[in-house]
C-alpha positions in Angstrom: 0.0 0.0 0.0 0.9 3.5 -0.9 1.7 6.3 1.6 -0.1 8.4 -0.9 -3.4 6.8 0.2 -3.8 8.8 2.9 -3.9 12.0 0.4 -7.4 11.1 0.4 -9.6 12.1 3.0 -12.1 9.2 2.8 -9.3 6.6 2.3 -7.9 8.3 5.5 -11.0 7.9 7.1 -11.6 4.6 6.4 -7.5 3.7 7.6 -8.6 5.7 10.7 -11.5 3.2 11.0 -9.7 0.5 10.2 -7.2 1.5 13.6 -10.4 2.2 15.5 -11.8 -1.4 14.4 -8.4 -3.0 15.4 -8.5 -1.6 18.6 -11.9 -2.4 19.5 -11.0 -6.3 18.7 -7.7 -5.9 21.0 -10.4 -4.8 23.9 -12.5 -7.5 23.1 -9.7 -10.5 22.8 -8.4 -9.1 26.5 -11.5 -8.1 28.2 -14.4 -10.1 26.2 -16.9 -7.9 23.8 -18.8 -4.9 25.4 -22.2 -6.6 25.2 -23.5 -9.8 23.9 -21.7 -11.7 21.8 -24.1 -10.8 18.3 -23.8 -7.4 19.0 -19.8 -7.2 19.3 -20.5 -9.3 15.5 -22.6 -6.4 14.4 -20.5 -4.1 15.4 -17.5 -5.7 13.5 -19.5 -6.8 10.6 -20.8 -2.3 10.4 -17.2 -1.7 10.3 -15.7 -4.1 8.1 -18.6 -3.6 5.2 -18.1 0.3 5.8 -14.2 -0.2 4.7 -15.8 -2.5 2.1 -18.0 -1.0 0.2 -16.2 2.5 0.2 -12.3 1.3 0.0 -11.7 2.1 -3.5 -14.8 5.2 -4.2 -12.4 7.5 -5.2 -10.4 5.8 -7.6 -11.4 7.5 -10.8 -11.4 5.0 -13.2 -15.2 4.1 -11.8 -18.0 6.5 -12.9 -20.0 8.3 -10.6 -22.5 5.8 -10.7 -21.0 3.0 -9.5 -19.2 5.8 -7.2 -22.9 6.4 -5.6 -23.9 2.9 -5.0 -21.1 2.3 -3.4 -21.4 5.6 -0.6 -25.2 4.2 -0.5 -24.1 0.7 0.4 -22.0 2.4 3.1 -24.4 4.0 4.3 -27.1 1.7 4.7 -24.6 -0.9 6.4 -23.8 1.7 9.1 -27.5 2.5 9.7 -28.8 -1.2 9.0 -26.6 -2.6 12.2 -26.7 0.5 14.2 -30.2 0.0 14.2 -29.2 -3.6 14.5 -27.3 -3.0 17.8 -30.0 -0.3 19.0 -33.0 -2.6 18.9 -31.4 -6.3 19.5 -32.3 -6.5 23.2 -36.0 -5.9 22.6 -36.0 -7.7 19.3 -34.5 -10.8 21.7 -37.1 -10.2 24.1 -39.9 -10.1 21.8 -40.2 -14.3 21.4 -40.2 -14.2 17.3 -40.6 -13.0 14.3 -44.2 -12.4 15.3 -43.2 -9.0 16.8 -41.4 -7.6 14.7 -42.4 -4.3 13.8 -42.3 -2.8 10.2 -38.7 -1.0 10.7 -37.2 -4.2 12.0 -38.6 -6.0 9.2 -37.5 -3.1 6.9 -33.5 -2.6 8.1 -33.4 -6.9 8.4 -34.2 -7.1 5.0 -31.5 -4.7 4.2 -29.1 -6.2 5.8 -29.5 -9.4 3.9 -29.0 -7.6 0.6 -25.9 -6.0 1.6 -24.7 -8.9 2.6 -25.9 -10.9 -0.6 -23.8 -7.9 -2.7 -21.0 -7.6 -0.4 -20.7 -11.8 -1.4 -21.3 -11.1 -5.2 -17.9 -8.7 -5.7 -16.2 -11.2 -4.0 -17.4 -14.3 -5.5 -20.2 -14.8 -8.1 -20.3 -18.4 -7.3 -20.6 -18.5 -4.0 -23.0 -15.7 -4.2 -25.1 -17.4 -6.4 -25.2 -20.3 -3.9 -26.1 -17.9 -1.1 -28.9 -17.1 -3.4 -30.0 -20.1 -4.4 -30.0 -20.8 -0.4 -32.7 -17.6 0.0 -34.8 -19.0 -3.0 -34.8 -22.4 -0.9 -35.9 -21.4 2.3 -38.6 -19.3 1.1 -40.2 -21.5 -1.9 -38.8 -24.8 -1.2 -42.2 -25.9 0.1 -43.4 -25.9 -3.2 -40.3 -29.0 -4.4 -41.1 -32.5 -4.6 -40.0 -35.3 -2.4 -37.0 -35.5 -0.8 -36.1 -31.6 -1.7 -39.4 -30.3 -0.2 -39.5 -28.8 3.1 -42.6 -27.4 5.3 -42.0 -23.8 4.2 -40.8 -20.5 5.6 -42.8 -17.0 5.2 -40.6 -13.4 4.4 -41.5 -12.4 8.2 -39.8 -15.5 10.0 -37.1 -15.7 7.3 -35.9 -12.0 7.9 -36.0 -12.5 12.0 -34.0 -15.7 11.1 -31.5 -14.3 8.8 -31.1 -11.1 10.5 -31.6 -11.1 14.7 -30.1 -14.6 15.2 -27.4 -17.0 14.9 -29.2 -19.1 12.4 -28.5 -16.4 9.7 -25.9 -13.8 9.4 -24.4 -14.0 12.6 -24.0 -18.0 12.4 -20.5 -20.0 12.0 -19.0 -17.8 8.7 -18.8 -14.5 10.5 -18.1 -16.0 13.9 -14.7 -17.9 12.3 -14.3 -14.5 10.5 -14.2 -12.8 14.1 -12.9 -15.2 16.1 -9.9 -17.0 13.9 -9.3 -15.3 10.9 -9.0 -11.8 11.9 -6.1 -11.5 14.3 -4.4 -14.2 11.9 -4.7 -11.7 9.1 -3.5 -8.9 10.9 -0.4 -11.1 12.0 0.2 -12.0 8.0 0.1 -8.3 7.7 2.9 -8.1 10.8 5.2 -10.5 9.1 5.2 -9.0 5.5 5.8 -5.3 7.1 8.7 -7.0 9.2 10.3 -9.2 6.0 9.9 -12.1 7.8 9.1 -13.9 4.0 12.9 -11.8 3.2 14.6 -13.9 5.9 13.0 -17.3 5.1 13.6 -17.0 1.7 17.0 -16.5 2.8 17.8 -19.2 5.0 16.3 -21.4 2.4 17.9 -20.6 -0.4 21.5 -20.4 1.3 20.3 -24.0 2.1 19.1 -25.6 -0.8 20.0 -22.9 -3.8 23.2 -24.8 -4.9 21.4 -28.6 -5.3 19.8 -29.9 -8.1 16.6 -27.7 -9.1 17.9 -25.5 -5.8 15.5 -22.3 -6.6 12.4 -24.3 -6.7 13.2 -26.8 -3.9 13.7 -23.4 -2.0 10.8 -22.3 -2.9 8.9 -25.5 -1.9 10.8 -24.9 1.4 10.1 -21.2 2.0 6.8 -21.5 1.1 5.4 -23.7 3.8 7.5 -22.1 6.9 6.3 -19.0 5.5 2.7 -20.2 4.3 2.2 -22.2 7.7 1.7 -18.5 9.2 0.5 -16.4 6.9 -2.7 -18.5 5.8 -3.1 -17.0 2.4 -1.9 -18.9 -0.9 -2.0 -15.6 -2.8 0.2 -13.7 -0.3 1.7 -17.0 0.2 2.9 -16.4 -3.6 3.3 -12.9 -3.9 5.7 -12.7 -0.9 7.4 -16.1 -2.0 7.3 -16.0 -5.6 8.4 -12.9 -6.1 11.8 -14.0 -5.4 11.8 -17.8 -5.9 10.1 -17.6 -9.7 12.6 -15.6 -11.0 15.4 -17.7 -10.1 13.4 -20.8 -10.8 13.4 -19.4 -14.6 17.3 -18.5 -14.5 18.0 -21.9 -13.7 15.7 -23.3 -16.6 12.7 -24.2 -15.4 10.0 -23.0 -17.7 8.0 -19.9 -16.9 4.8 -22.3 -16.6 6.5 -24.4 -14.0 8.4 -22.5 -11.5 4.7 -20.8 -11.4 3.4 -24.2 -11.0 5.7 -25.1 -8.5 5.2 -21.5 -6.2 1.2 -22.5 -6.5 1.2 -26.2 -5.4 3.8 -25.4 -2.8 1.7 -22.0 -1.6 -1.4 -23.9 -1.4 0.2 -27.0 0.7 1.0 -24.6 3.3 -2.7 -24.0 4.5 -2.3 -27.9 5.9 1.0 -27.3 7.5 0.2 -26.6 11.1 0.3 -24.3 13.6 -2.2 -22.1 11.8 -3.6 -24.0 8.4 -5.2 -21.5 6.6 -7.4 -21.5 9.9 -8.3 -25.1 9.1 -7.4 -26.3 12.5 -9.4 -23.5 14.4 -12.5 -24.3 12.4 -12.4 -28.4 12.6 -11.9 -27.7 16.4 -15.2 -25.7 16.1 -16.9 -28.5 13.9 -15.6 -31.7 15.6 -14.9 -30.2 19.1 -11.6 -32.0 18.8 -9.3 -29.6 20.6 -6.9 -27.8 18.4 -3.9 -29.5 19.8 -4.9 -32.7 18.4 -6.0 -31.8 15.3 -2.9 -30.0 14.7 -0.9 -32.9 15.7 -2.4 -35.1 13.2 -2.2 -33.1 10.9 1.8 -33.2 11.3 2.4 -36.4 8.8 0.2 -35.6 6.3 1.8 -32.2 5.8 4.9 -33.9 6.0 4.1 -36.1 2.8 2.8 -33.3 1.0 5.7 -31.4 0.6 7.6 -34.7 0.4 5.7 -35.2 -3.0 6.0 -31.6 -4.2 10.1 -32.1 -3.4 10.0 -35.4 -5.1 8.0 -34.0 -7.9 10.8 -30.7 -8.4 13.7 -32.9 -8.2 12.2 -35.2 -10.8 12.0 -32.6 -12.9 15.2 -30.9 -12.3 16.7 -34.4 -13.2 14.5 -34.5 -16.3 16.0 -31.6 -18.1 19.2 -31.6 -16.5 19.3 -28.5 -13.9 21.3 -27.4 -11.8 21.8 -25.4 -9.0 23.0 -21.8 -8.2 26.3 -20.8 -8.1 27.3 -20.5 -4.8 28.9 -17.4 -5.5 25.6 -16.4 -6.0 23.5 -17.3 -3.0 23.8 -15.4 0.6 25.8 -17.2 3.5 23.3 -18.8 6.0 25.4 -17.6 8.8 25.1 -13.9 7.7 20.8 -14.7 7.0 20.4 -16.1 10.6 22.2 -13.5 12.2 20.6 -10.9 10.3 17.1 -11.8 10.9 16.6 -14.5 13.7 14.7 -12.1 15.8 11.8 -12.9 13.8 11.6 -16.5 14.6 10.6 -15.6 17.8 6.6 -14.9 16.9 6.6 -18.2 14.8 7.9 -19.7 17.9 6.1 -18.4 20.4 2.9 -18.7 18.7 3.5 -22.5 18.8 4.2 -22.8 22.5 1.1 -20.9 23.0 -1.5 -22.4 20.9 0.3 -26.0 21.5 1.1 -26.2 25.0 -0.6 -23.4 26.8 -3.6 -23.9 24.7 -4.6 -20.2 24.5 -7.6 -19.5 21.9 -6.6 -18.6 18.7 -7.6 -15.0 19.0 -5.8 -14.5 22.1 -2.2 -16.0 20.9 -2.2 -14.7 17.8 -2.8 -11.1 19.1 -0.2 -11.7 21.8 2.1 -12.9 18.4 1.0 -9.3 16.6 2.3 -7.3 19.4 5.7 -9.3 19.9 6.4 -9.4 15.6 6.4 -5.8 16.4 8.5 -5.6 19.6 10.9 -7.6 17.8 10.9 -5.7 14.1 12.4 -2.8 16.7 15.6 -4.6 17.9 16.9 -4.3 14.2 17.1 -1.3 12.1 16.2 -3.8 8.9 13.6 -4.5 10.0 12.3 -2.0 12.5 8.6 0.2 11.6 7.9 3.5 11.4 4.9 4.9 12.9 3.4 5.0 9.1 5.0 1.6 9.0 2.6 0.3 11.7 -0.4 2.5 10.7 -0.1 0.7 7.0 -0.1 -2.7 8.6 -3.2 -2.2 10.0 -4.6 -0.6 7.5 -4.0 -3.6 5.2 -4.5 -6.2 7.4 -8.3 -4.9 8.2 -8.7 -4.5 4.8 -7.5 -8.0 4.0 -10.3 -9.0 6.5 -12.6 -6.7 5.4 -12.6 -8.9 2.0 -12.8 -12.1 3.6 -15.3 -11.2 5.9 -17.9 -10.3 3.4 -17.5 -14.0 1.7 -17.5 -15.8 4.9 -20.7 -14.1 6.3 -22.9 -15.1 3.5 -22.9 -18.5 4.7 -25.3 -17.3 7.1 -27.0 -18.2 4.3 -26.5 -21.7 3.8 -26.4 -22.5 7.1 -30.0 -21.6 7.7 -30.8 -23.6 4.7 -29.1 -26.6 6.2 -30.7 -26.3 9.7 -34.0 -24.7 9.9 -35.2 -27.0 6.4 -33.7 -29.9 7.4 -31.3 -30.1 4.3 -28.6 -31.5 5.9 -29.5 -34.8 6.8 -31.3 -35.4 3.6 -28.0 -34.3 1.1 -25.8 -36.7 3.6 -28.7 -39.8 2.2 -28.1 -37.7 -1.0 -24.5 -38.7 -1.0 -24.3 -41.9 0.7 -27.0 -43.1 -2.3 -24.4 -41.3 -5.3 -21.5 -43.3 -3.9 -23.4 -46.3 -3.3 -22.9 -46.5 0.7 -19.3 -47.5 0.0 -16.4 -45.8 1.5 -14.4 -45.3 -1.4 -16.9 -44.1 -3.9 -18.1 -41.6 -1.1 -14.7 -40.2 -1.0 -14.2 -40.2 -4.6 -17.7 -37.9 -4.9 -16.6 -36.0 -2.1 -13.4 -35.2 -4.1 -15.8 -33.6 -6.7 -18.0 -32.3 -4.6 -15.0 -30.5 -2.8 -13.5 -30.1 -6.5 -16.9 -27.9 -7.4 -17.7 -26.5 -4.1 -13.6 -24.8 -4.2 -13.4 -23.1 -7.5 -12.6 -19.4 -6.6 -13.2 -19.8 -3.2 -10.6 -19.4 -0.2 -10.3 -22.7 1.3 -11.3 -21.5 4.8 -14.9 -21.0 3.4 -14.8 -23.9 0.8 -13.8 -26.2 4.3 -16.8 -24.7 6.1 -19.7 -25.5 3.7 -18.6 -29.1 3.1 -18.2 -29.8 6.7 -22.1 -28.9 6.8 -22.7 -30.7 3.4 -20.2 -33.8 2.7 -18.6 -34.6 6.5 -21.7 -36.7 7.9 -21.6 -38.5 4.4 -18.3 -39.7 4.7 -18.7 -40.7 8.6 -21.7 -42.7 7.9 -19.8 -45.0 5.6 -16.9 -45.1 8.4 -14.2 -42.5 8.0 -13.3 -41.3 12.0 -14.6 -38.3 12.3 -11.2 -36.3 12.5 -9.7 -38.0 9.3 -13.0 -37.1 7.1 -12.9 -33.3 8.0 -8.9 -33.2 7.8 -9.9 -35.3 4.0 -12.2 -32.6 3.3 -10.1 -29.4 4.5 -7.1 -31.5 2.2 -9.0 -30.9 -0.7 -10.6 -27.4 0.0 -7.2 -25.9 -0.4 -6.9 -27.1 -4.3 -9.7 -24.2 -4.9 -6.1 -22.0 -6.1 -5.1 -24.5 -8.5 -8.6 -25.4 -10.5 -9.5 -24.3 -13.7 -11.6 -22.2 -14.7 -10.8 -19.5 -11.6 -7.6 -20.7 -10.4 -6.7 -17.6 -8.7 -3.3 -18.2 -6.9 -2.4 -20.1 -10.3 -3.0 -16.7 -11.6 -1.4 -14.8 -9.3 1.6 -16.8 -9.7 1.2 -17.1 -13.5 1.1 -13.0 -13.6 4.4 -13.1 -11.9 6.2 -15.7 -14.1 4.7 -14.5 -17.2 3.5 -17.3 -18.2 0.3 -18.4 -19.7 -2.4 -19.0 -17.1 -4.4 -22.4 -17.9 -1.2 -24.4 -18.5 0.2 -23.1 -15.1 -3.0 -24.3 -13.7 -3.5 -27.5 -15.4 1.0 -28.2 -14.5 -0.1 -27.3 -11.2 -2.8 -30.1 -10.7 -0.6 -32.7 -12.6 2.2 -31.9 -9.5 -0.6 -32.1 -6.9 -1.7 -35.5 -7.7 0.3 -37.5 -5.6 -0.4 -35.7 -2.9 -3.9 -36.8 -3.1 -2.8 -40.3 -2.6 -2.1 -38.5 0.6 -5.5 -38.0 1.8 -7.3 -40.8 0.6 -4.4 -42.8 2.9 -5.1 -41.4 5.8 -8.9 -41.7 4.9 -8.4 -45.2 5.2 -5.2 -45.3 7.6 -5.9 -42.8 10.6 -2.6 -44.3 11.9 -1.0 -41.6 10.1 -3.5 -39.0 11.9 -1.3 -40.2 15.2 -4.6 -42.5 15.5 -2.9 -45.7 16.4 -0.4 -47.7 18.5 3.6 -46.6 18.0 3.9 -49.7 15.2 1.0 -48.7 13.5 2.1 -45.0 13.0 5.4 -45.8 12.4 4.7 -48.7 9.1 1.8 -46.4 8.0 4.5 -43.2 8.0 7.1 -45.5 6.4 4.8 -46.7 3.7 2.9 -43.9 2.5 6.9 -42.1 1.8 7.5 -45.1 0.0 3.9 -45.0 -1.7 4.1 -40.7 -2.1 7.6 -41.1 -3.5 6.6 -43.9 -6.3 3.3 -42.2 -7.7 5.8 -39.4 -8.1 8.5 -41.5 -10.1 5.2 -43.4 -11.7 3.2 -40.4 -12.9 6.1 -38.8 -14.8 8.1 -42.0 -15.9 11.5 -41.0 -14.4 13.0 -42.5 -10.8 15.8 -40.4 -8.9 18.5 -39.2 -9.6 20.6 -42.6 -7.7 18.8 -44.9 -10.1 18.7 -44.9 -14.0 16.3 -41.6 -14.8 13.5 -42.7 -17.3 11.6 -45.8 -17.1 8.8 -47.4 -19.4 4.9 -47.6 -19.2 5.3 -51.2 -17.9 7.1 -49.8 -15.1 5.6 -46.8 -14.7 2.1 -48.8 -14.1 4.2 -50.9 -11.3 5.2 -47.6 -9.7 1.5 -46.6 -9.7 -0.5 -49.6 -8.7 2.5 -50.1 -6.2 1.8 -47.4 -4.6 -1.7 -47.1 -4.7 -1.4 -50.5 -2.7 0.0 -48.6 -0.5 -2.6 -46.9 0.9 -4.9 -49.4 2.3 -3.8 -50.2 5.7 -2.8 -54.3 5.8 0.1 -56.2 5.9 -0.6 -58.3 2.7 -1.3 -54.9 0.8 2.1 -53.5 2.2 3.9 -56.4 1.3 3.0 -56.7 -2.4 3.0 -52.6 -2.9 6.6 -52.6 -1.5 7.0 -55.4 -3.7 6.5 -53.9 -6.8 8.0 -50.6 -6.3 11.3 -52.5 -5.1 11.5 -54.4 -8.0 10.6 -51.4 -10.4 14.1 -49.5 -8.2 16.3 -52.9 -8.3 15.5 -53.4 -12.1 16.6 -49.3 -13.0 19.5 -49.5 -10.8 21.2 -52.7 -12.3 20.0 -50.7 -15.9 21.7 -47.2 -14.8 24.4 -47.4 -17.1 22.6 -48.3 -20.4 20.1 -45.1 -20.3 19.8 -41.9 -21.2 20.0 -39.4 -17.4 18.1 -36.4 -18.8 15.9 -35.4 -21.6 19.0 -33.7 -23.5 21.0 -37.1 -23.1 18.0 -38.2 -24.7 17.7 -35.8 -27.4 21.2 -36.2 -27.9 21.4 -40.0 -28.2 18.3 -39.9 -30.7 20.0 -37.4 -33.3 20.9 -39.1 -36.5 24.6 -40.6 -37.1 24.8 -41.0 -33.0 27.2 -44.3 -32.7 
């Protein structure tokens, strides 16, 4: 963000907001909200739709009309939940929609259209759902059969919608207030501090001279940074700003090293402490607490990145890269010193959430304030007072966007509860995939696939915990591993065609063409979903399981990760021969996909096969071609 900004006197306004917001929420984290709990939403959801709908009404390249609307939509979300906050304890104590006089009616109904726009500009898919949603809870009476419901008249729908937590203030904009927005703000803490900088670092003093070094660094920086900041897209600006460029000067292809940064970006919303927020909301779902959700979700992170490294080194191999000069590439020694201040948030924000169990709000405000403490002991680092006024300023803003996606599911949610949806999609489902385990999982794969497309996987997560997560424990997944399966899943939403947005992101960055970064991206992502459907089966590797059990599921699925890897694109590492046929390839493949069902027989054969495919390419090293230009070279004509 620009300094010039403030040149404006609404943007200044709505900065100065934004600092009044954030210091309302510090009050509220340290000494609980100033009234009941829907108010203190009201009176975060009035501010974050006021910076909303008026954060970019003076840019001139919108017309006065649209320039209008948007100071009217202000306006009417400032008076809609003022009146909102005015009238709630009599509207409580009135006993139903009954009561409601024609103002309450009047300013309800507003609110649910603000909200229903605020959705649209960020999402006209997920709007449209939230539509469809409204459509169903007032004419669903009129569907046949299983679809039909008893009905629900405008009066009770707006009471519903509006005044309770059945509606708008229901699960999206509580994990918008309670998770995501002190999690944003510390995102915000860590770019303003160049945290990313000093990662990025580290890794690539680490890791920049190997084979493929760049983009093994940027797997690497990714997820330490990603773990934190929760956002794929400012995963991959602050990450692949650096790491695509140098991904490209070591010949990777524009396409790729974007493909790389996206896959890598999005696998660090399942790398705990933080998750995207994924473990915050599954302890709100399941009531699991967090600690053991983020716990199991330790080796499945693991095996993620371990087939997104296998997957860049098997391509580095492939067309022959190499690393960075060391010359080139900063001394680790020098990095650390520089810059290991900033571990100290990362840290501490573990120790809190892990072994003092603080709520999320709480230790991730406590990790806001030390991020800035500690930007001040270095003058790299340290933050002006404009410094610190832009990094709230972006961070609210940041949640301002989110926010008006996640409350919509207010939506939704009533649909689900008060029609008694719910139940009837999980028969739905179990019916499609036949009552069987896999073929549930498999639907829920598209249903997740469908469900993600242009929407952050926070969101995407929430709706098919309500819609999909019953279907999948019915036919026997534990609990814990069909919501972890789910979230798994949810984060793809960056990666599939036709939005794609991180794919984009990164794509604008690399300069490469969009769809065939985002179809590469998928094609690298799919052995890691061998990941999820293992643990769907195995919740030994979910830390759900005696000592032996967690240690041969761990041991196979690297085995099983690392051979879909070598499989899908027909080459084996660098210590064995390189490429290998489609006989083999299919070994490597149906090896590991043996793999994944939990069994000694199944483990036995699935080592089997991949063992042999190894021995066979080892004892053949010598007689094949390593890379593609060996390859290339060996086919040209007159070649002895």
């Amino acid at each position: 963000m620009q300094a010039v900004r403030y040149n404006s006197p609404v943007q200044l306004a709505l900065s100065v907001l934004g600092v009044m917001l954030f210091g309302y929420m510090l009050y509220a984290t340290l000494y609980n909200p100033f009234s009941t709990r829907v108010q203190h939403l009201a009176l975060y959801l009035a501010g974050v739709l006021v910076i909303y709908f008026l954060h970019d009404v003076t840019n001139p390249q919108h017309g006065r009309a649209y320039r209008a609307v948007n100071w009217v939509l202000g306006a009417a979300s400032a008076v809609s939940l003022g009146y909102h906050m005015a009238n709630f304890e009599r509207i409580t104590n009135s006993w139903g929609a009954m009561f409601l006089n024609q103002w309450d009616l009047f300013f309800g109904g507003v609110l649910a259209l603000l909200v229903l726009e605020a959705a649209r500009r960020q999402s006209k898919s997920f709007a449209l759902l939230s539509v469809l949603s409204v459509l169903y809870i007032l004419f669903g009476a009129q569907l046949p059969g299983i679809l039909g419901h008893p009905g629900m008249d405008l009066r009770r729908f707006i009471y519903m919608t509006a005044y309770t937590s059945e509606g708008i203030f229901g699960v999206g904009l509580e994990v918008a207030v309670s998770y995501l927005f002190m999690f944003i703000l510390l995102s915000s803490a860590m770019e303003k501090t160049r945290t990313g900088d000093f990662i990025i670092g580290l890794c690539n003093a680490g890791f920049g001279h190997r084979t493929g070094g760049p983009a093994k660094s940027a797997v690497i920086a990714s997820a330490a940074l990603g773990s934190f900041v929760g956002s794929p897209i400012g995963n991959v600006v602050t990450t692949g700003t650096f790491t695509i460029p140098l991904m490209k000067k070591t010949g990777y292809p524009a396409h790729k090293a974007a493909a790389i940064e996206t896959v890598a970006s999005e696998g660090a919303q399942i790398l705990p402490p933080v998750m995207g927020a994924g473990a915050f909301l599954m302890a709100e779902f399941t009531g699991i607490p967090y600690a053991t959700i983020a716990l199991a979700a330790a080796i499945p992170a693991l095996l993620y990145f371990l087939s997104v490294f296998t997957v860049v080194h098997i391509e580095a191999m492939r067309m022959g890269l190499t690393g960075l000069d060391r010359s080139e590439l900063p001394s680790a020694k020098q990095v650390f010193k520089d810059g290991w201040h900033l571990l100290v948030p990362p840290l501490l924000l573990l120790h809190l959430l892990l072994i003092e169990q603080f709520t999320a709000s709480y230790a991730g405000m406590i990790c806001l304030v030390i991020s800035v403490l500690v930007a001040m002991l270095r003058k790299s680092t340290r933050l002006s007072a404009l410094g610190l006024f832009e990094m709230v300023d972006d961070g609210v803003r940041r949640a301002a966007m989110i926010t008006a996606l996640l409350t919509s599911i207010g939506f939704i949610q009533q649909a689900m509860v008060t029609t008694g949806l719910g139940p009837r999609l999980t028969e739905l489902i179990l019916i499609a995939g036949n009552g069987t385990m896999l073929w549930t999982l498999v639907l829920a794969v598209v249903v997740a696939t469908l469900i993600s497309m242009g929407t952050p996987a926070s969101v995407s997560y929430v709706l098919l915990a309500m819609f999909v997560a019953p279907a999948l424990t019915e036919t026997g997944v534990p609990l814990l591993a069909a919501h972890m399966f789910l979230f798994y899943f949810a984060i793809k939403s960056g990666s599939t065609p036709p939005v794609a947005i991180v794919a984009a992101v990164a794509a604008s960055i690399a300069k490469a063409d969009w769809w065939q970064t985002a179809i590469t991206a998928f094609l690298y992502s799919v052995p890691g979903f061998l990941i999820a459907f293992q643990f769907a089966y195995n919740p030994a590797l979910l830390f759900d399981g005696t000592w032996p059990e967690i240690l041969q599921s761990t041991a196979t699925s690297i085995l099983g990760v690392i051979a879909i890897a070598a499989g899908l694109q027909g080459w084996c590492n660098h210590m064995l021969s390189g490429a290998v046929g489609l006989a083999m390839r299919a070994a490597l493949i149906v090896g590991a996909v043996l793999l994944v069902n939990q069994g000694t027989l199944t483990d036995l054969v699935g080592v089997g096969l991949v063992a042999a495919v190894f021995i066979v390419t080892w004892l053949g090293r010598h007689q094949k071609p390593r890379t593609l230009q060996q390859q290339a070279a060996q086919a040209k004509p007159g070649r002895a």
